[in-house]
TIFI-537859 format. One line per 10 residues: their letters; for each residue x, y, z of C-alpha. Coordinates in steps of 0.001 Angstrom, whole numbers, plus 500000, padded with zeros to 6 digits. Example, Ala and Ser with C-alpha at 12.3 -4.5 7.8 and 13.67 -1.06 7.14 Angstrom:
residues 2
AS = 512300/495500/507800  513670/498940/507140
This chain:
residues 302
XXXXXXXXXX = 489627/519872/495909  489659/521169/492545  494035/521988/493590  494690/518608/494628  493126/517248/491647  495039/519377/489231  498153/518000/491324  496648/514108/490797  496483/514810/487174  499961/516545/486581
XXXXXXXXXX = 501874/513955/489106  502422/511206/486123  504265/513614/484000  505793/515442/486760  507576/512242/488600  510132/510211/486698  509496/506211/486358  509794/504529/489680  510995/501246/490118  508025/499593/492038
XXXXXXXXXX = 507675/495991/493680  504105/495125/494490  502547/492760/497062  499990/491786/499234  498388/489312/501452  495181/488474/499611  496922/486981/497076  498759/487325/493445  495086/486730/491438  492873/489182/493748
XXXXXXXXXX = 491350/491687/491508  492820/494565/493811  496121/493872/493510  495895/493551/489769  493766/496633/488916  497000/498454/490951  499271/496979/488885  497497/497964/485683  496896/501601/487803  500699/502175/488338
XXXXXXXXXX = 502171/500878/484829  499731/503169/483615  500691/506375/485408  504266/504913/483451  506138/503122/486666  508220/500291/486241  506199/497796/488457  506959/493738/489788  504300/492102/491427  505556/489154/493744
XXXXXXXXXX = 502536/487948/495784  501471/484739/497129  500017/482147/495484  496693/481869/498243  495032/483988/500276  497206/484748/503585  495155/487475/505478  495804/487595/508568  499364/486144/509104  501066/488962/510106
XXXXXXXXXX = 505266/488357/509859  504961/484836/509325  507761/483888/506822  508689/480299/505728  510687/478767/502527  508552/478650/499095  507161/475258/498663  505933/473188/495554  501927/473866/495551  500049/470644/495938
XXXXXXXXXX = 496558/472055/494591  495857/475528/492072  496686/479080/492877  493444/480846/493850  490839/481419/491708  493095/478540/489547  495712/481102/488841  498084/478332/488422  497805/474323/488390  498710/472058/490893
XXXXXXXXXX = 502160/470783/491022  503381/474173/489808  506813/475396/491470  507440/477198/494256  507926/480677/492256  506433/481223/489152  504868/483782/486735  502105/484701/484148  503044/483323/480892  502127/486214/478957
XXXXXXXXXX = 503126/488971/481460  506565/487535/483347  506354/490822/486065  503032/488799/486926  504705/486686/490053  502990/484129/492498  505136/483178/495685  504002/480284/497218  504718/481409/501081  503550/484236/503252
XXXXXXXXXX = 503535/487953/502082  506790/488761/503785  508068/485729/502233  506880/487325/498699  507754/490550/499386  511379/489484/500330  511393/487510/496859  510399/490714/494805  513015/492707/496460  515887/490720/496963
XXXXXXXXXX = 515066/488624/493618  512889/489743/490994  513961/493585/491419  517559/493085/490075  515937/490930/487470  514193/493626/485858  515397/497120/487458  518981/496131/487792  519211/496295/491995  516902/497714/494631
XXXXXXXXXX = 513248/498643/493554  512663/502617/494396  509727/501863/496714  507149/498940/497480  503811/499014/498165  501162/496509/498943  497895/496062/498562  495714/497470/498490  494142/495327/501061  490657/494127/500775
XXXXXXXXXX = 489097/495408/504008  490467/498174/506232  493930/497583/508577  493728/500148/511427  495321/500138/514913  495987/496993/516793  495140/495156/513122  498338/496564/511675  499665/493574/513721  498293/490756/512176
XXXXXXXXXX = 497913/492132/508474  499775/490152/505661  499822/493373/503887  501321/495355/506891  503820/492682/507197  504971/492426/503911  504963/496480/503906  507508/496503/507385  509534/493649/505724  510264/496011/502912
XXXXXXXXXX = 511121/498804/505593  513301/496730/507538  515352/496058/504058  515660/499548/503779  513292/500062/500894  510280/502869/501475  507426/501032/501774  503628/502025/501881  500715/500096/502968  497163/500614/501343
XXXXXXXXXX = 494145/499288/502452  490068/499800/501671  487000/499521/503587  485036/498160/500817  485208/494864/498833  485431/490751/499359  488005/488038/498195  487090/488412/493900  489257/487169/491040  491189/488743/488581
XXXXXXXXXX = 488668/487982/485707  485866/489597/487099  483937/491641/484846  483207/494388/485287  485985/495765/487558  484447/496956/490769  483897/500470/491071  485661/500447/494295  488881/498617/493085  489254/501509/490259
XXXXXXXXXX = 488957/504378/492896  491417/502840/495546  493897/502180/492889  493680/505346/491607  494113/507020/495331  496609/504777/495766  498773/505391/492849  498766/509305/492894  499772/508881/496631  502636/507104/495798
XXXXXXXXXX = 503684/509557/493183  503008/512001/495328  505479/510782/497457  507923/510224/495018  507423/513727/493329  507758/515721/497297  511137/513802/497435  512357/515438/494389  515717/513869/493477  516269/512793/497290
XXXXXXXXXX = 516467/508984/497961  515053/506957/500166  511680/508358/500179  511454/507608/503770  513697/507879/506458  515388/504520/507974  512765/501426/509460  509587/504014/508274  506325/503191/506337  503099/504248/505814
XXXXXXXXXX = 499486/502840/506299  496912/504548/504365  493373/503170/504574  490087/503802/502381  486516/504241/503634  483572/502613/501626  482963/503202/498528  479501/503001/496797  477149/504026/494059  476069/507441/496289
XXXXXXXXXX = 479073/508027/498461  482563/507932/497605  482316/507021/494190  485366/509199/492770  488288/509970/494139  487810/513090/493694  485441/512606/496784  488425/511405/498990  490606/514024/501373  493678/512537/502953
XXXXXXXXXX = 494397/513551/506672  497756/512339/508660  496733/510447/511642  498789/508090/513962  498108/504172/514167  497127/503732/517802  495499/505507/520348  498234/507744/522411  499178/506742/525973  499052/509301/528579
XXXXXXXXXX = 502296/511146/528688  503671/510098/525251  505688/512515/523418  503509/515112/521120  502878/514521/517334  503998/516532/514696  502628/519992/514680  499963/520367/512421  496270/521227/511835  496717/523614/514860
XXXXXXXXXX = 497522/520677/517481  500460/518507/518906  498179/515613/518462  497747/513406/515343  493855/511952/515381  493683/508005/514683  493491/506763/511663  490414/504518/512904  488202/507763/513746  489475/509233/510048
XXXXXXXXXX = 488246/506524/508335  484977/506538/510652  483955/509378/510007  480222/510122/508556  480798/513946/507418  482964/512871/503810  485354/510309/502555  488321/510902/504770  491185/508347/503867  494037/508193/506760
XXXXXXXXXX = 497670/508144/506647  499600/507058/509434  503519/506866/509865  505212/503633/511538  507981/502209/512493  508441/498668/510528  510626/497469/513913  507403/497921/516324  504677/498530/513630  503274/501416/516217
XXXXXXXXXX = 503799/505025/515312  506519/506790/514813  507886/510225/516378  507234/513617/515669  510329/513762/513682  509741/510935/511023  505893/512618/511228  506855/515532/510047  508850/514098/507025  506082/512606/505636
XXXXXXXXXX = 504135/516436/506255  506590/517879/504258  506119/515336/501303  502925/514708/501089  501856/518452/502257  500091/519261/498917  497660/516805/499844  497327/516601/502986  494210/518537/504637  492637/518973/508187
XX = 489603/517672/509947  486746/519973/510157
């Protein structure tokens, strides 16, 4: 552990500034989503957030038009009446989309992104979601379908998710020690990704994107990320005769990310590879892609 948290702590000066539009589907004023945002500008990325106004867990792909809101953002975020779009007053990369998280994810890329980075964003991410999304969930998460929607518009696109932690504002005080150890995991990760592409763009090949997913976190288990060990896993359960995994770990075949996450022997955190067209896993191939980015912190299963 003590290599891949030299490799944590050297990633924000050895990766450039990445262009980063962030989103999710619990909503623009969720603490998680925020504490990322604060996580990633930090590490010195270049970050949008274009979320929705409300809580839309659950709603998969749904997209619709932006409407006027007729009551307050969550958490009264913003007043009633406000505009479709809008923004924090004092921070204008702060942006609420009132729609569906494909609908705000679509808005950051194709909108706010040349607003502030000129064109295209380097990579999106969203999240990170507040309770796990593993296997057949993938298909009705807000966050996994605002992750795909970036995929499908050719932009790499990672999904992060974590056991722990319930619908909270933005204001809470103190943060939640969970929130500061999943943004933390998740921000390396996505400079780690970054940093194995070197200067090779997209980070991802074509219609690919990740789901990573957290166990708990408490006061006595998994309270630093220093805890956590990331192991590559596949989405879904595979059929009987589907084509092998990539080779790793000694075996053709990838465990789920569900029994990674389950497990009681440490804080294993999962990271599968899909396809944004299906949202089920991808093939050995695009598998071992990821391997070869993300190898430096990547581990095995005992």
């Amino acid at each position: 552990m003590r290599c891949l948290l030299l490799i944590f702590s050297l990633l924000p000066f050895l990766a450039q500034s990445t262009n980063i539009v962030l989103s999710n589907d619990d909503g623009w004023a969720e603490i998680n989503i925020r504490v990322f945002y604060d996580m990633l500008t930090k590490a010195g990325d270049s970050v949008v957030l274009s979320a929705p106004a409300e809580n839309e867990s659950g709603t998969g792909s749904s997209d619709a038009p932006a409407t006027p809101l007729t009551k307050p953002c969550e958490f009264n975020s913003c007043p009633a009446n406000s505009p479709p779009q809008g923004f924090n007053a004092s921070n204008p990369r702060l942006n609420y989309v009132n729609s569906y998280p494909v609908t705000s994810m679509r808005y950051g890329i194709q909108t706010l992104s040349p607003k502030f980075f000129g064109g295209a964003p380097d990579i999106a991410v969203a999240g990170f979601n507040v309770g796990a999304n593993l296997g057949p969930t993938t298909l009705i998460s807000g966050t996994v379908g605002a992750t795909t929607e970036a995929a499908k518009e050719s932009i790499p696109a990672i999904a992060f998710s974590g056991t722990t932690g319930s619908q909270t504002a933005w204001t809470v005080n103190p943060v939640p020690l969970y929130a500061t150890v999943y943004a933390d995991l998740s921000a390396n990760l996505t400079r780690t990704l970054v940093a194995g592409s070197g200067d090779n763009k997209p980070y991802l090949p074509s219609n690919i994107w990740l789901n990573v997913n957290y166990p708990a976190v408490s006061d006595s288990s998994c309270s630093s990320p220093a805890d956590f060990k990331f192991v590559l896993s596949r989405i879904n359960d595979a059929a009987v005769g589907a084509a092998s995994d990539v080779e790793t770990c000694g075996t053709t075949r990838l465990p789920t990310e569900t029994s990674v996450v389950g497990r009681t022997d440490g804080c294993w955190a999962s990271v599968s590879v899909g396809r944004a067209d299906t949202k089920g896993d991808a093939s050995a191939s695009e598998q071992a892609v990821v391997l070869g980015k993300l190898g430096t912190v990547l581990t095995c299963l005992p």
